[in-house]
C-alpha positions as a Markdown table, in Angstrom:
| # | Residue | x | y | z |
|---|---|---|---|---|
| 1 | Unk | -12.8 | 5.7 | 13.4 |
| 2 | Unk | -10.9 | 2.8 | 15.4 |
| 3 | Unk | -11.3 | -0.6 | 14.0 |
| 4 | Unk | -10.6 | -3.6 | 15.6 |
| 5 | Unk | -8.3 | -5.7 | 13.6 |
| 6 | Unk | -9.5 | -9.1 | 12.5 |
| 7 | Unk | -7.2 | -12.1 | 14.2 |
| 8 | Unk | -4.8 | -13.6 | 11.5 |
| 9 | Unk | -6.2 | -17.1 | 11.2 |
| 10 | Unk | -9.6 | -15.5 | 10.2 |
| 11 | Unk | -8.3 | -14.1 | 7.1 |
| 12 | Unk | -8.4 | -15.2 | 3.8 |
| 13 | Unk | -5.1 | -17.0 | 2.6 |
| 14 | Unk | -3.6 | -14.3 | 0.3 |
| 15 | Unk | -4.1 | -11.7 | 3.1 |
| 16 | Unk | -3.2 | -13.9 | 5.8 |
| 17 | Unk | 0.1 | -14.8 | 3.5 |
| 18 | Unk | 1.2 | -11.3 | 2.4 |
| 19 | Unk | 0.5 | -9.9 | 6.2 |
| 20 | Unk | 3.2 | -12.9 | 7.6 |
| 21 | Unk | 5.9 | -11.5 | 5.8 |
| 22 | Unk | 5.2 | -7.7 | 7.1 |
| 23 | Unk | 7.7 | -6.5 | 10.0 |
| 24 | Unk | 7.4 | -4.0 | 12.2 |
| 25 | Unk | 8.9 | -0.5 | 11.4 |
| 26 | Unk | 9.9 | 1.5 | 8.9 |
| 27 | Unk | 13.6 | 0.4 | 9.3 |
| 28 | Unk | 12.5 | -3.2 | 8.1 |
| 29 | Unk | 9.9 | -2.7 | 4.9 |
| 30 | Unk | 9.5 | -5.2 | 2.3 |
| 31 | Unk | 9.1 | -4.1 | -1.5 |
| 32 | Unk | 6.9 | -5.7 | -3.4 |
| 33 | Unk | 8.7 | -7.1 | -5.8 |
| 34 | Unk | 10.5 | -8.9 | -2.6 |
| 35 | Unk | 6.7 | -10.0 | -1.7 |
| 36 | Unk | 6.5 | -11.2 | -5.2 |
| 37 | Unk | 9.5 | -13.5 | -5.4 |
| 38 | Unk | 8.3 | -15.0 | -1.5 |
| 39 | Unk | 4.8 | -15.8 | -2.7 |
| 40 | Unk | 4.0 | -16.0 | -6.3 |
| 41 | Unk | 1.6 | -13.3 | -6.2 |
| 42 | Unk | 1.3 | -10.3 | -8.7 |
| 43 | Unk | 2.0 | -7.6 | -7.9 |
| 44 | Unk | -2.3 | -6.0 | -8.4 |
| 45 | Unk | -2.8 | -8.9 | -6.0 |
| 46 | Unk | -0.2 | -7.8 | -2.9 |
| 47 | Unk | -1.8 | -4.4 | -3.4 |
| 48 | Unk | -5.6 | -5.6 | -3.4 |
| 49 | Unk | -3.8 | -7.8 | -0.5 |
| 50 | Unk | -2.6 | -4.4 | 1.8 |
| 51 | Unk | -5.4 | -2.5 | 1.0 |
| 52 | Unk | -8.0 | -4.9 | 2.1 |
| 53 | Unk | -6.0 | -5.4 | 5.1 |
| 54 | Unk | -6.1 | -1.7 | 6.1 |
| 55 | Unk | -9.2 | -0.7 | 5.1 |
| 56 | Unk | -11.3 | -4.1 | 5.6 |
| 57 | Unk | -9.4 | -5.9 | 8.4 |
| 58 | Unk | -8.0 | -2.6 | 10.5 |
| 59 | Unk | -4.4 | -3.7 | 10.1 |
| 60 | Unk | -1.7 | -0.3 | 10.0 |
| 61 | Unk | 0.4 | -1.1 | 7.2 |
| 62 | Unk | 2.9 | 2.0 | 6.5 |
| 63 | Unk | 3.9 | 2.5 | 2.4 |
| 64 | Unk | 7.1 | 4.2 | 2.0 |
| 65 | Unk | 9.1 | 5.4 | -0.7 |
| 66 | Unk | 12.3 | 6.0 | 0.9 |
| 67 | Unk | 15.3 | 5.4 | -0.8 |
| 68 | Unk | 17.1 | 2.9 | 2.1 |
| 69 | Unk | 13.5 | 2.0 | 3.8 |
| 70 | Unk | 11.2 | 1.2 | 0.9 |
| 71 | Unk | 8.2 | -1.1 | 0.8 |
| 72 | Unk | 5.2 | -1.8 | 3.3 |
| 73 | Unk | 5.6 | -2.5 | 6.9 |
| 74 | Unk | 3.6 | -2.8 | 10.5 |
| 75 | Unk | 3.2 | 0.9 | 11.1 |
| 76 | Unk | 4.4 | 1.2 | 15.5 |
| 77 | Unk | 5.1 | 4.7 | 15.9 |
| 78 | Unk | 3.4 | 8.2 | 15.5 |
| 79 | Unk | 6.3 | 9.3 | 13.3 |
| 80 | Unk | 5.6 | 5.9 | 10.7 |
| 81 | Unk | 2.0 | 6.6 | 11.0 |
| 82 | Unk | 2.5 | 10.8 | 10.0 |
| 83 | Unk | 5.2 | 9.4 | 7.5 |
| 84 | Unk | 2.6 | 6.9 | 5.7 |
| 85 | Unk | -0.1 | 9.6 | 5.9 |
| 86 | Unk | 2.1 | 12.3 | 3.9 |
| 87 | Unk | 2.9 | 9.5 | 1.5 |
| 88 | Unk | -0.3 | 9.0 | 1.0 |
| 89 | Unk | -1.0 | 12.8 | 0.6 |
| 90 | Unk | 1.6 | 12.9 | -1.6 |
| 91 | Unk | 0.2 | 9.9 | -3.8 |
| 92 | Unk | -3.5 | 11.5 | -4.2 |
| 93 | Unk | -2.5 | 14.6 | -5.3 |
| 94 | Unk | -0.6 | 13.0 | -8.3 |
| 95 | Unk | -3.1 | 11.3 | -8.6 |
| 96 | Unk | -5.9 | 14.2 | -8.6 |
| 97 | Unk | -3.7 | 16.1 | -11.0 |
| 98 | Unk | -3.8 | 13.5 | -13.6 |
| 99 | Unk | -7.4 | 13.0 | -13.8 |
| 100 | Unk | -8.0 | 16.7 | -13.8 |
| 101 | Unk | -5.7 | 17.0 | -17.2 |
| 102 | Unk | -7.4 | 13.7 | -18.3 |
| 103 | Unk | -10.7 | 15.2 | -17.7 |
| 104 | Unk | -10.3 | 19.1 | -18.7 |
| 105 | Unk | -8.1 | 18.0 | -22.0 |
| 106 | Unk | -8.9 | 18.3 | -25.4 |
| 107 | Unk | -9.9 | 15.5 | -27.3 |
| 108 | Unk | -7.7 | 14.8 | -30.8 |
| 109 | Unk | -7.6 | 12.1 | -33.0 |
| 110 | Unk | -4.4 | 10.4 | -33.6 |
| 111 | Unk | -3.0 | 11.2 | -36.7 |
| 112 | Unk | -1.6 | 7.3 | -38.3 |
């Protein structure tokens, strides 16, 4: 599904803020806790911030958790895009694993 992305002075100030400091490329990521210390924000609000602008705006913002690149940045290649996917990939099934011992696990009481 293509999306067309929403022009930067049409979005709302948080998203408009955290998307200025976003540079193109793996090679030049921000962390968050760098996007913290430029703007204030918390750090549930950058998130809410880069999901909104992928998912409601179209923008391609690449997560990475490499050691010497890590942080969020302008996805421009096919390589960034496949990187950010298998990230991504990675991320759910940690995730899916979790709820699935949450879920199957037995119930105790904790003893005081």
């Amino acid at each position: 599904m293509k999306r067309h992305k929403t022009k930067k002075e049409d979005l709302p100030t948080a998203n408009r803020k955290v998307l200025s400091l976003l540079r193109h490329g793996m090679a030049n990521a921000i962390t968050v806790r760098e996007i913290i210390s430029l703007t204030g924000y918390k750090d549930q609000e950058i998130r809410r911030s880069v999901q909104e602008l992928v998912v409601k705006f179209g923008y391609l913002i690449g997560t990475s958790n490499d050691r010497e690149h890590p942080g969020f940045y302008l996805i421009e290649s096919e390589d960034e895009r496949d990187a950010t996917v298998q990230n991504l990939r990675g991320r759910i099934k940690q995730i899916y694993k979790r709820m699935s011992t949450i879920r199957n696990g037995e119930l105790s009481r904790i003893e005081e």
